[in-house]
C-alpha positions, -999 to 999 in steps of 0.1 A, spaced: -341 -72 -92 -334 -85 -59 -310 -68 -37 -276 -87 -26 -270 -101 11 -264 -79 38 -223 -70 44 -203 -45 67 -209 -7 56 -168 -11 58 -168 -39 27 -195 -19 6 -174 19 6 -141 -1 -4 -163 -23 -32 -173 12 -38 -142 26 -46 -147 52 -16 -112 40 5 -96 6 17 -114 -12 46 -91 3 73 -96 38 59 -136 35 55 -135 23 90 -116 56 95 -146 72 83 -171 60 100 -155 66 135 -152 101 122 -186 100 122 -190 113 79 -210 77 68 -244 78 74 -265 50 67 -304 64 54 -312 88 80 -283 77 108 -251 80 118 -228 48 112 -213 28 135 -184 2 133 -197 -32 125 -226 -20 109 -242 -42 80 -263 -28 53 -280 -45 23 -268 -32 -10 -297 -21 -33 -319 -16 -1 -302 12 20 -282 41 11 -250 51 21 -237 88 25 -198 101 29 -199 136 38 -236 140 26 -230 127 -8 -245 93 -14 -224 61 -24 -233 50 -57 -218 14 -69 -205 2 -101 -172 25 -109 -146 17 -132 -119 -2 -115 -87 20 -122 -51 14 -112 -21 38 -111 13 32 -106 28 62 -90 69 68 -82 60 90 -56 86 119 -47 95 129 -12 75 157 5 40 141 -3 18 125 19 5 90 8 -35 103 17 -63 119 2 -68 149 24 -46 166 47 -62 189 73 -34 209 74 -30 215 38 4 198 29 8 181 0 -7 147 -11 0 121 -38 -34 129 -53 -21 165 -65 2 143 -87 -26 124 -106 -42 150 -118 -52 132 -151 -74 109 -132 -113 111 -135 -124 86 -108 -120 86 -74 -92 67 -59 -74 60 -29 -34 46 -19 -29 15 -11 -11 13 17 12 43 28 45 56 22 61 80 46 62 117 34 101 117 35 99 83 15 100 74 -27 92 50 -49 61 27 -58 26 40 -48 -3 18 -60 -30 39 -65 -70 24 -72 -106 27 -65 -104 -12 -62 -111 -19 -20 -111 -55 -24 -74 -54 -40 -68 -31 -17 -77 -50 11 -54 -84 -1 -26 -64 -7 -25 -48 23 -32 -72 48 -3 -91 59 -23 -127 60 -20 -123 23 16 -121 22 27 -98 -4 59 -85 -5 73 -46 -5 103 -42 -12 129 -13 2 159 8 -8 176 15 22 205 41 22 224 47 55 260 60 62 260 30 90 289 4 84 286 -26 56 285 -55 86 270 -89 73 260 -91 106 232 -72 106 220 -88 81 219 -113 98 200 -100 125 177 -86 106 167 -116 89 169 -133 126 137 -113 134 132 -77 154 112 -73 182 92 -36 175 67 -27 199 67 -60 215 64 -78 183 89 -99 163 88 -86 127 99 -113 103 112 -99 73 110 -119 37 145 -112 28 177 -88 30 209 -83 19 234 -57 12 229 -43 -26 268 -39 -45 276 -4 -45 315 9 -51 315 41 -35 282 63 -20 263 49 9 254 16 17 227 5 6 203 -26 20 176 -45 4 146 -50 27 115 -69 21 87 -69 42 49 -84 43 40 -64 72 25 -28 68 29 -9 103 39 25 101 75 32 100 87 -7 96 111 -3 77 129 27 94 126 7 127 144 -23 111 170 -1 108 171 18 138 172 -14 156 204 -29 142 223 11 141 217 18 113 199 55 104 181 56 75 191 85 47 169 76 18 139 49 17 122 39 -16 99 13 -26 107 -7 -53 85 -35 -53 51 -45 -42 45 -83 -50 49 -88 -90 43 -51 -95 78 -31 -98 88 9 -103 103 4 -133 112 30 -156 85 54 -143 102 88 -134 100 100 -100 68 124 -99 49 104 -131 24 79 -133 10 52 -154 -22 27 -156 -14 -3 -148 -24 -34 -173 -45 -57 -168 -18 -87 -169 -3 -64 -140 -36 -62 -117 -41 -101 -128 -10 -104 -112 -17 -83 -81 -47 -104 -73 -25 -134 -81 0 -130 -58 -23 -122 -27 -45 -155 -34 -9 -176 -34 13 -156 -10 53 -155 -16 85 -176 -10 108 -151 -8 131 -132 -34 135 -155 -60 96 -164 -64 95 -123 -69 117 -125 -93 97 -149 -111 70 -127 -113 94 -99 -122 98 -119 -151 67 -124 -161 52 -87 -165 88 -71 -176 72 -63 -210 47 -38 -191 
C-alpha cells in the first residue's frame, strides 16, 4: 500500500485523535513529539505510513474511533487534559470513556455549561477556528443594571486588546426577580471573551455558562454528566462550520432540527 502525501506533524496528531491543532502545536514546542529518531519542530511535515510519530515516547498510531461527548461541565474544572499542578480537569468527569479525547475549545475553570469533548482534530479544528464561524452561546449573570444601552454597545463592537470583537448577537434574557441576565453569542475563541465583553460595558460577571455551540445545545444534561453525541448531532457540527451562521434565528433553526436528540 502506498503511503499518503506528506502533511504538518500538527494535522496528523489532531487526525490522530492525540489534541486539536493548536494544542498539538502545544506539544511539539514543549518538545514531547518526536518524529523517528528526532525532536519535532513547528512546521514540520511527515508522510503518514512512512515515518513514525512519538508523544511522550509512545508512538501515534492512526485509525481510532471517532467519539463525541457532550459534557455540562461544573465550575472548579479545568477544560484540559493535564494539569501540572494537579487541580481538577473535565477528563476526571468522563470516566466511562475508553479512547483518548481532548476539549474542544476551553471553558474557564469558574465557568458551566456545554463542553464538547472528541478525539476528532479535524472537527475540532472547524469548530474552533473563528473563519468557520460557529456560534457559542453565553449565560451571563451580573448584578450590573438592566440598560438597553449596553446592549447596544455590545452589539456596536468592543475593542479588547486592540481588537474590535464583533459579537453574533445579544440581548437581555426576561427574568422577574434574581440577577440580570444577558445573552451573548460569540464566533471568536480568545480566552476570557466573554468576561471582557462585560467588563467593558460595567458589567461584572457572576455566573457564565455555555449554552450553545453552533446546532449543538446543553439540553437536559445535568450539570456534572455526559452523553455521546449522535451522529445527526456531529453531521450537524460539521454542517454548520462548512456554512457558517447568520445570527440567532439561523441557530434556532438548527435547534430545531436535532431537538429530538
Amino acid at each position: 500500500m502506498s503511503a499518503e502525501g506528506p502533511e504538518r506533524v500538527s494535522k496528523f496528531l489532531a487526525r490522530a485523535g492525540i489534541a486539536s491543532r493548536r494544542h498539538a502545536e502545544e506539544l511539539i514546542t514543549q518538545g514531547r513529539v518526536m518524529v523517528n529518531d528526532h525532536v519535532a519542530v513547528i512546521g514540520e511535515k511527515v508522510v503518514p505510513g512512512l515515518d513514525r510519530v512519538f508523544v511522550d515516547g509512545k508512538e501515534v498510531i492512526q485509525g481510532a474511533k471517532r467519539v463525541y461527548v457532550l459534557l455540562n461541565k461544573p465550575a472548579g474544572y479545568l477544560s484540559t487534559c493535564h494539569d501540572p499542578f494537579g487541580r481538577p480537569t473535565v477528563l476526571s468527569l468522563v470516566g466511562g470513556v475508553k479512547e483518548r479525547i481532548f476539549p474542544v475549545g476551553r471553558l474557564d475553570m469558574d465557568a458551566e455549561g456545554l463542553l464538547l469533548l472528541t478525539n476528532d482534530g479535524d472537527l475540532a479544528y472547524l469548530l474552533t477556528h473563528p473563519k468557520h464561524r460557529v456560534v457559542k452561546e453565553y449565560i451571563v449573570e451580573t448584578r450590573g443594571p438592566r440598560d438597553e444601552k449596553k446592549i447596544r454597545e455590545i452589539l456596536s463592537g468592543i475593542i479588547i486588546g486592540g481588537k474590535k470583537i464583533e459579537v453574533d448577537y445579544a440581548r437581555f434574557l426576561d427574568v422577574e426577580r434574581g440577577p440580570v441576565r444577558l445573552l451573548i453569542a460569540v464566533h471568536e475563541g480568545e480566552k476570557h471573551l466573554v468576561k471582557e465583553i462585560c467588563h467593558a460595558v460595567g458589567y461584572d460577571v457572576e455566573r457564565l455558562t455555555r449554552t450553545r455551540i453552533g446546532p449543538l445545545t446543553l439540553g437536559d444534561t445535568p450539570t456534572g454528566k455526559w452523553r455521546y453525541l449522535s451522529d445527526q448531532e456531529v453531521r450537524a457540527l460539521y454542517g454548520a462550520a462548512q456554512k457558517g451562521w447568520e445570527g440567532e434565528d439561523d441557530a434556532g433553526k438548527s435547534k430545531n432540527r436535532i431537538q429530538d436528540h
